[in-house]
C-alpha positions as CSV (number, residue, x, y, z in Angstrom):
1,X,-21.8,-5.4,17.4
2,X,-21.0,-7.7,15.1
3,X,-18.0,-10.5,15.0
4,X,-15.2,-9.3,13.7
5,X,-13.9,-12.4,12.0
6,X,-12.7,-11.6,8.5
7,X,-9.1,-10.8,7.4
8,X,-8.6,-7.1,7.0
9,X,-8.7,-6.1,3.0
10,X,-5.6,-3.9,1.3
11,X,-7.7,-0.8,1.5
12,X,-8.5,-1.3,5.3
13,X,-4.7,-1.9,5.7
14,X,-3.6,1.0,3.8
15,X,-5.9,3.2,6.1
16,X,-4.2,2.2,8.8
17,X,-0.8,2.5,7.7
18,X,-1.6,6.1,7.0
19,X,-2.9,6.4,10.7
20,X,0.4,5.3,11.4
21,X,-0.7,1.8,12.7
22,X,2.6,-0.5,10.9
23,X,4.2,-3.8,12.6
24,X,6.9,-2.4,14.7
25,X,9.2,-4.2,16.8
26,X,11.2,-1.9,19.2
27,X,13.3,-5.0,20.3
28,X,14.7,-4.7,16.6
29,X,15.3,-1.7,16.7
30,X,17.8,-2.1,20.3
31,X,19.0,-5.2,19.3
32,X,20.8,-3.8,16.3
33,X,21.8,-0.5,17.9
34,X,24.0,-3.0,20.2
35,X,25.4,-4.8,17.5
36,X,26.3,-2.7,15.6
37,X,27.6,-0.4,18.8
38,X,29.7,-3.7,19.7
39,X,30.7,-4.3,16.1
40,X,32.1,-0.3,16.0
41,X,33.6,-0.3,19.4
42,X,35.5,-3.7,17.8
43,X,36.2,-2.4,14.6
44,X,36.6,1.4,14.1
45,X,36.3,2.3,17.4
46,X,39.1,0.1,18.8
47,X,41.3,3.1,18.4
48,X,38.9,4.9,21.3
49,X,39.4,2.7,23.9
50,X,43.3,3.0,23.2
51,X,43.1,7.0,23.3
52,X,41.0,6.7,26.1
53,X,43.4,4.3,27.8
54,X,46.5,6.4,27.2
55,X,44.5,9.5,28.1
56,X,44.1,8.4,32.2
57,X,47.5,6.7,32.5
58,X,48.9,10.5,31.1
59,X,46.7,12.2,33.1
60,X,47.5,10.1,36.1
61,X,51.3,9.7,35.4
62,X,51.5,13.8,34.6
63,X,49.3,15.2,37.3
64,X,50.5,18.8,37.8
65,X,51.2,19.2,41.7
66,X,49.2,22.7,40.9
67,X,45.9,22.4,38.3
68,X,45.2,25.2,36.5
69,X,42.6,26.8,34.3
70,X,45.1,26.5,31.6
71,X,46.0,22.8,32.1
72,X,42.2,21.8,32.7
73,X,41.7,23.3,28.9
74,X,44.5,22.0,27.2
75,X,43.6,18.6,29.1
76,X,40.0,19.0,27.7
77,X,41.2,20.2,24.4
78,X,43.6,16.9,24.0
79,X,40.6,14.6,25.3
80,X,38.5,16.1,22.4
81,X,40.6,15.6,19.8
82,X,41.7,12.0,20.7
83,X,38.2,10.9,21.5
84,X,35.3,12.9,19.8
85,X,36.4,11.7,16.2
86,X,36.3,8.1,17.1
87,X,33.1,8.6,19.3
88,X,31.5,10.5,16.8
89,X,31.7,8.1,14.3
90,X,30.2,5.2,17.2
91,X,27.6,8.1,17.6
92,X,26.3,8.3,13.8
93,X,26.5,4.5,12.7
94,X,24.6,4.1,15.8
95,X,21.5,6.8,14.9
96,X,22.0,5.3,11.5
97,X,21.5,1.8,12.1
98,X,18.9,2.4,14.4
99,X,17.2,4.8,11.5
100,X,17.3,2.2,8.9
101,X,15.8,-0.1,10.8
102,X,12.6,2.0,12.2
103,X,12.3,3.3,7.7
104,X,12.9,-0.4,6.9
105,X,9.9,-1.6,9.1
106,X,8.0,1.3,8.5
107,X,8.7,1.5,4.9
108,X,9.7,5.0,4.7
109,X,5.9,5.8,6.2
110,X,5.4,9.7,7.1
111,X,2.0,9.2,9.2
112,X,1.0,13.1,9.9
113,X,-1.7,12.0,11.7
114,X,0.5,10.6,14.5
115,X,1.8,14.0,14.8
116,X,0.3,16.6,17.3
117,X,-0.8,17.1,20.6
118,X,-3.8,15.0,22.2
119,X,-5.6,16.6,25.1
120,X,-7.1,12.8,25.7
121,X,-3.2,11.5,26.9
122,X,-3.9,14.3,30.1
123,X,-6.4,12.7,31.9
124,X,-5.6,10.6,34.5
125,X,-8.3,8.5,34.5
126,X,-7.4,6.9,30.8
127,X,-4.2,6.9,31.8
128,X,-5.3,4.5,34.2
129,X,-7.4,2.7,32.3
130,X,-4.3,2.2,30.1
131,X,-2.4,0.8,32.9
132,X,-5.0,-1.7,34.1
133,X,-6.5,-2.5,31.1
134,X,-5.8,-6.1,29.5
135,X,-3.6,-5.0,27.1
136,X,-1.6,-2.8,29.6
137,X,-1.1,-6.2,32.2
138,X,0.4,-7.8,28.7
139,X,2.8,-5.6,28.3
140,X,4.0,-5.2,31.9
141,X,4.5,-9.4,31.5
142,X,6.3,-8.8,28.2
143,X,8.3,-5.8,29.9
144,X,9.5,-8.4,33.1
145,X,10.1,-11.1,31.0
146,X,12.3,-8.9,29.0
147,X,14.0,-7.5,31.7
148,X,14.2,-11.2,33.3
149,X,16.0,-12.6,30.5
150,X,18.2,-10.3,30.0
151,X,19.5,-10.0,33.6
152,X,19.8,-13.5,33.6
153,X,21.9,-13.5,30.9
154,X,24.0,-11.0,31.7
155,X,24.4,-12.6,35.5
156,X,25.4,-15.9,33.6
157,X,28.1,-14.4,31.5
158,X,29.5,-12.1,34.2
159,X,29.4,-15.6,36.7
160,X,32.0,-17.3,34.5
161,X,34.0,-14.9,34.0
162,X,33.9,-13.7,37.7
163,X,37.2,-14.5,38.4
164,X,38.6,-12.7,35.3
165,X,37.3,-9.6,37.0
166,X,38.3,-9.9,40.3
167,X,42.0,-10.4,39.0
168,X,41.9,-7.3,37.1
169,X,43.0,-5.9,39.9
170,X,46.3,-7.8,39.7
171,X,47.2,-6.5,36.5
172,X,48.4,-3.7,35.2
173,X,46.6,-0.7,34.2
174,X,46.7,-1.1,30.4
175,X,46.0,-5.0,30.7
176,X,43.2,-4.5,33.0
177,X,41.6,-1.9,30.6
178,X,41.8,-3.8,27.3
179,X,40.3,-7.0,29.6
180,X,37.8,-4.9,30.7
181,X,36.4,-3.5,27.2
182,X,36.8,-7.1,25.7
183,X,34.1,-8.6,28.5
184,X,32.5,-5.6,27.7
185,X,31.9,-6.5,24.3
186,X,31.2,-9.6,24.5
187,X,28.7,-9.0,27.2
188,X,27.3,-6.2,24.4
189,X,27.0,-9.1,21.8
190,X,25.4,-11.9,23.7
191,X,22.7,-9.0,24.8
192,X,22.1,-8.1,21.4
193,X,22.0,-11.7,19.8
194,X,19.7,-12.2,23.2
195,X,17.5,-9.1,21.6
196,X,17.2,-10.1,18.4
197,X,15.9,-13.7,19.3
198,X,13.4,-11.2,20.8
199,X,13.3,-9.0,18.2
200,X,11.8,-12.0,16.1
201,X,9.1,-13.3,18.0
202,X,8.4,-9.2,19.5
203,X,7.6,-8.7,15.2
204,X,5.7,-11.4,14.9
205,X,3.2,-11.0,17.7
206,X,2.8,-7.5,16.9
207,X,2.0,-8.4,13.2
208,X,-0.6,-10.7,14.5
209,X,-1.6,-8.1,16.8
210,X,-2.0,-5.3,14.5
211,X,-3.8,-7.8,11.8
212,X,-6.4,-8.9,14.7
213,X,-7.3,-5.1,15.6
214,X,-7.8,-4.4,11.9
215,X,-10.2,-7.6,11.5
216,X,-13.4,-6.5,10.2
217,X,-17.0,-7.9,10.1
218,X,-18.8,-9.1,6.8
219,X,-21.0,-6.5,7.1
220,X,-17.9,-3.9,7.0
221,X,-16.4,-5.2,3.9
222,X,-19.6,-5.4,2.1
223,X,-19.6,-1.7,2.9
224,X,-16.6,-0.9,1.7
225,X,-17.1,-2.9,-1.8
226,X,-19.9,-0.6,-1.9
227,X,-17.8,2.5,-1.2
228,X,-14.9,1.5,-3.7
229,X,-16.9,0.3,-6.4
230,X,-20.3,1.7,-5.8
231,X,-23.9,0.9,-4.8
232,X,-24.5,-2.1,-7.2
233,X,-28.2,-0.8,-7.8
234,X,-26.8,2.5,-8.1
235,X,-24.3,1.2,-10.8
236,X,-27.6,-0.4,-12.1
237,X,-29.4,2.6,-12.6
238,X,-26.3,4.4,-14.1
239,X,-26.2,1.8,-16.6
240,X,-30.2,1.5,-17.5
241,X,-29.9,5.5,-18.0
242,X,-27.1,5.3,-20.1
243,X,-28.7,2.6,-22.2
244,X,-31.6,4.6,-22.3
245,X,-29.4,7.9,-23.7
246,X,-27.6,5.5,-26.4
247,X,-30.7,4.4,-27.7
248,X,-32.2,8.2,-27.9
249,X,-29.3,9.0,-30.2
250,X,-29.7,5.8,-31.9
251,X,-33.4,6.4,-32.0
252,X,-32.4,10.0,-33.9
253,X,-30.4,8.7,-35.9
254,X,-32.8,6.6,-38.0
255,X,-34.2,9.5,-39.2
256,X,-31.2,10.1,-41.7
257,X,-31.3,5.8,-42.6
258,X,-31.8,5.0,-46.4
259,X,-33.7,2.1,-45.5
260,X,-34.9,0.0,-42.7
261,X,-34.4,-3.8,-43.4
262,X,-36.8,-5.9,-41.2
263,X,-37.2,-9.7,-40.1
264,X,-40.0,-8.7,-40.0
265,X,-41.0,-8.3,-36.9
266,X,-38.1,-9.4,-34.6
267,X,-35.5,-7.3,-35.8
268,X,-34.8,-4.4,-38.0
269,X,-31.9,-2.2,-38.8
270,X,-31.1,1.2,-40.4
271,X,-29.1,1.7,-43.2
272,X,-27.4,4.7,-44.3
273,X,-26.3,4.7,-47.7
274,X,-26.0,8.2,-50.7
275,X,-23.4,9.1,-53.3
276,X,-19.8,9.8,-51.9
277,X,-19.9,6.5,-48.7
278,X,-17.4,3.7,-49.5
279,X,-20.1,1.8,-48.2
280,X,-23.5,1.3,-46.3
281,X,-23.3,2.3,-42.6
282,X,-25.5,0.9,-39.7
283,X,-27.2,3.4,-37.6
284,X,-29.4,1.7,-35.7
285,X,-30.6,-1.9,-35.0
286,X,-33.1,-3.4,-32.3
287,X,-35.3,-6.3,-31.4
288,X,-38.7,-6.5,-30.4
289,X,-39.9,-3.2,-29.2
290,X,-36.8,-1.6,-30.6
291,X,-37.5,-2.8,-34.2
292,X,-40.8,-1.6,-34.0
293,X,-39.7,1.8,-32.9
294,X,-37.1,2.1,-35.6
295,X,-39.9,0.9,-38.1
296,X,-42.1,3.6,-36.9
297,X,-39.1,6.2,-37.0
298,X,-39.1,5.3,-40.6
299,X,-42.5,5.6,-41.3
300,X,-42.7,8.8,-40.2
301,X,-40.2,10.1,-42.3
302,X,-41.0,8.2,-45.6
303,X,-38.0,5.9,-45.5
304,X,-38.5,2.5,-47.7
305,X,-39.0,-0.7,-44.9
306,X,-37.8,-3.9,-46.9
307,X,-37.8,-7.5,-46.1
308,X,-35.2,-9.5,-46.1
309,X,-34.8,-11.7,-43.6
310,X,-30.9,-13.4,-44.3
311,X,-29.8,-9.9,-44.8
312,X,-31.5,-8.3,-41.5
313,X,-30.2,-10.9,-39.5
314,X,-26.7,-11.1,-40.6
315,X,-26.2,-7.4,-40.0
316,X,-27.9,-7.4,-36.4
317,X,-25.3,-9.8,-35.3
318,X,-22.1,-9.0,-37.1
319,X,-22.2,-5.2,-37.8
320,X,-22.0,-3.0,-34.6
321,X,-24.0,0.6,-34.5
322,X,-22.2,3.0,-36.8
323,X,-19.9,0.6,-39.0
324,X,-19.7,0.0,-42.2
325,X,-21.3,-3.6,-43.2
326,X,-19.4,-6.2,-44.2
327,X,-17.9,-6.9,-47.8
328,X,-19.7,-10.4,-47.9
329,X,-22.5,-8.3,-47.6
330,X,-22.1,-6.1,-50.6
331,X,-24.5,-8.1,-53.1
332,X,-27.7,-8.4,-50.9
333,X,-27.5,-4.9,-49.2
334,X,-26.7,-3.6,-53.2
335,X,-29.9,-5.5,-54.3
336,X,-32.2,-3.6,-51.3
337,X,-30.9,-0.3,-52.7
338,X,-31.5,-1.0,-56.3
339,X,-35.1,-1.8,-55.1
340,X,-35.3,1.5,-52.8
341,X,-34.0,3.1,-55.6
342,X,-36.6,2.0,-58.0
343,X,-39.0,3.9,-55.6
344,X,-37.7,7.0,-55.8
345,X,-40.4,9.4,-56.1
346,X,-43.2,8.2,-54.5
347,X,-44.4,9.8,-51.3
348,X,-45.5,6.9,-48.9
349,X,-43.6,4.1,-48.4
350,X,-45.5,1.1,-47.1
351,X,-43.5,-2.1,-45.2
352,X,-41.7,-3.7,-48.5
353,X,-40.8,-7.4,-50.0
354,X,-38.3,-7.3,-53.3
């Protein structure tokens, strides 16, 4: 097989971003869900955790010596509507934040071909290949050293503020409740800002990851230059055949000339030229072979073949196939017609000086 050692082009990348193979960090994706859960719970949602607070110490304070059906779903009811509309909106900024983050690194990306059931995913055995392959080890590093840092954080924060929590005891309820949801957050923050310092190098190694699975050989790309633009001696043969139907037409065309003005023998060129033209029209010109094709053209059809060397070679590099020639060519093209004019009526036209 060969190296893979060249950078992936855009059309290899876009093939696999329809696959469904984009950088994506999942460590982005929690560390902003806990931000922005701490930043609601702080902001908007500081008005749960006082509902919520006054909700036990009323339950606790008006405990009916007999519970009921009825007071279980009045209780219920009054829990729902104090809490669900501040914990819905939590809820939705949440899934929201968390959205906009997976379409923001997937660029709004609707990979189909991600979508279905694979039959493969049910055998054990690649399952365990999976598991114990190199790439799986990785990952279970990556997963501990995750986990690792993030416990360690966590026991940090909670060890200096240790004593905080043991004296919640000493408080009263209310206190200890609003302590408790401010280590809370805070806890929730330094997570998330712990997150999203993974977040950034999580996105960069699997951009480098995705990018080194996606590297292709020389031989690969020089396929796929072939694919996208085509066979070069394909594109070669395309052209010679179109060249070839071009110069067919052109070929029939000098069957309607007025005159064929020669070099003599290098070039020539068909002129088109009657009563109701603005002005002379090039149908054909050639070199070589060509001119002596056109010359023979003419031949066979009895049309004058005059020499005039300035004028043939002026027209074969300034006038293109099936313009009219130039006006600083008026004079000498007007003096080959009066010649060919001067003709009229004979039935063989031999190759021509004026």
């Amino acid at each position: 097989m060969a190296d893979k050692t060249e950078a992936p082009t855009p059309h290899r990348l876009q093939e696999a971003r329809e696959e469904g193979q984009v950088v994506r960090s999942q460590e982005l994706i929690t560390a902003v869900v806990i931000l922005m859960g701490a930043f609601l719970l702080r902001g908007p949602g500081a008005q749960l955790g006082l509902n919520f607070e006054s909700l036990i110490t009323d339950s606790l304070v008006e405990l009916p010596a007999e519970i009921s059906v009825e007071w279980l779903r009045g209780t219920s009811f009054n829990v729902g509507a104090k809490i669900l509309p501040s914990f819905g909106l939590i809820l939705v900024g949440v899934m929201l934040a968390g959205t906009a983050v997976t379409l923001a690194q997937t660029q709004f990306l609707w990979a189909g071909k991600r979508i279905g059931f694979d039959f493969k995913r049910l055998n054990p055995l690649e399952g365990f290949k999976r598991i114990f392959s190199k790439h799986g080890f990785f990952e279970l590093l990556r997963a501990l050293f995750k986990l690792g840092w993030v416990s360690w954080v966590a026991y940090g924060f909670l060890r200096s503020r240790f004593v905080t929590l043991i004296s919640l005891t000493q408080f009263d309820f209310a206190t200890a409740v609003d302590s408790f949801i401010e280590i809370s957050l805070s806890l929730a923050l330094r997570v998330g800002g712990m997150y999203l310092v993974l977040a950034v190098a999580d996105y960069a190694y699997q951009r480098w990851d995705l990018y080194k699975n996606l590297r292709m050989s020389k031989d690969e790309i020089k396929q796929e230059h072939k694919r996208s633009e085509g066979d070069p001696l394909m594109k070669s043969r395309i052209r010679g055949m179109q060249r070839r139907m071009a110069r067919g037409r052109m070929m029939a065309n000098v069957a309607k000339a007025t005159v064929v003005v020669t070099n003599p023998t290098h070039l020539a060129v068909a002129i088109e030229y009657h009563d109701g033209m603005r002005a002379p029209k090039l149908l054909a010109k050639g070199p070589y072979h060509v001119a002596e094709k056109i010359v023979q053209i003419a031949k066979e059809n009895n049309i004058p073949v005059v020499q005039n060397i300035p004028l043939a070679r002026s027209i074969y590099k300034t006038i293109e196939i099936g313009h009219e020639i130039s006006a600083d060519l008026y004079l000498a093209m007007a003096e080959v017609l009066a010649y060919v004019y001067k003709l009229r009526g004979k039935t063989h036209f031999a190759t021509t000086k004026p």
